[in-house]
C-alpha positions, 0 to 999 in steps of 0.5 A: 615648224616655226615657219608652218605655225607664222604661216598659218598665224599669217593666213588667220589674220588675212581671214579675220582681216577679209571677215571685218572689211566684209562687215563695212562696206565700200563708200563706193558701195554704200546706197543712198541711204548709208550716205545720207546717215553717215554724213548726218552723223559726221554733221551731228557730232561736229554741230554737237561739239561746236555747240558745247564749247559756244555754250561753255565760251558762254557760260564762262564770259557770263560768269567774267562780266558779273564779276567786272560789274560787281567790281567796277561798282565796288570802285566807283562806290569806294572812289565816291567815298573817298572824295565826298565822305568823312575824312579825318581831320588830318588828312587835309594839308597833310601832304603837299598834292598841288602838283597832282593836277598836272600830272592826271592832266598829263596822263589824261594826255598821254592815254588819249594818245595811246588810245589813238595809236591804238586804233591806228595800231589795229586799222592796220592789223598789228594786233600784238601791238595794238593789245599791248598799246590799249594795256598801257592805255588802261593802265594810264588810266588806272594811275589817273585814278589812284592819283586824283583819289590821293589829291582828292583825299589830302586836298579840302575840296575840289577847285572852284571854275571862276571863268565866264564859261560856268555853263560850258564848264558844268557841262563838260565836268558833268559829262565827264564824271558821268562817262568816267563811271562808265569807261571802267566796265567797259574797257574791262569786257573790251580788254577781256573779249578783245584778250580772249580773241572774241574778235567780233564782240570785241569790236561791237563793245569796241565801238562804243568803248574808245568814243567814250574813252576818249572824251574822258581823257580829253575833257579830263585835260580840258577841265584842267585847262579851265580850273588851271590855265 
């Protein structure tokens, strides 16, 4: 009796088997038409898809790059207040900070070193260690910021050049104030693209982002040479 019903159960589902192949054709049977549709809504689906997550990688590195605006203006207009605006009258001599222009101009030193090796570091495609190298970079340079606001702060006003190369000092301090405004947003959506993996945006930015960089820690050293040397 049992072997009677697994049989007959056996023999529907071959039949409802042969009824659903039926429904779908072969490839080997499809005329042009149905290859055309198919691979145009395989194509579709797969464009579409793509398309989706583009426009949300978009939308997402839209919303990241305000934010490093906003944020890089935040700090530049912090760090020029608390150089150029009121302090109490305390604040001066209050701490002894004479030994902090070397040690920025050390980090300056350091950082254009990382950012070298950095470079070296990618030409030869070791790019965990080039991410890890321009993370100490930034962070070098992030140290040199808290240090010459604290010198700054304790300090009455910034060393006079009294060298013959006034011209050629102005210059080169001018251009490195200017620079150093600018390296913050971008070596934030150089860090965020390139730790995203948006390897191409990363290295159009990239381009423009060590050159400056660079300048910025060497002439940060070269200033110091000029006021201290």
């Amino acid at each position: 009796m049992l072997n009677t019903k697994s049989s007959q159960g056996l023999e529907a589902l071959q039949i409802r088997n042969r009824t659903e192949l039926q429904i779908i054709p072969h490839p080997l049977n499809w005329q042009k038409g149905d290859w055309r549709e198919t691979i145009g809504s395989l194509t579709s689906s797969v464009l579409g898809d793509r398309r989706r997550m583009e426009v949300g990688e978009l939308t997402k590195e839209r919303f990241w790059i305000r934010v490093i605006y906003i944020v890089s203006a935040v700090v530049a207009l912090a760090v020029g207040f608390l150089i150029l605006g009121p302090r109490p009258e305390s604040a001066a001599g209050r701490l002894d900070v004479s030994f902090l222009p070397t040690v920025n101009a050390s980090i300056n030193a350091i950082t254009a070193l990382l950012l070298l090796i950095g470079f070296v570091l990618i030409r030869r495609g070791k790019v965990a260690r080039h991410r890890a190298v321009m993370l100490a970079a930034f962070g070098g340079s992030t140290a040199f910021l808290a240090s010459y606001v604290v010198y700054h702060w304790f300090k009455s006003g910034p060393a006079s050049y009294t060298g013959d190369w006034r011209g050629l000092y102005l210059t080169i301090l001018l251009t490195h104030i200017v620079l150093a405004a600018a390296i913050l947003p971008l070596a934030l959506t150089t860090l965020y693209r390139g730790w995203n993996m948006h390897v191409r945006k990363h290295r159009r930015i990239a381009r423009i982002t060590l050159p400056v960089w660079l300048y910025v820690s060497v002439t940060g050293v070269l200033i110091y040479w000029m006021l201290y040397g």
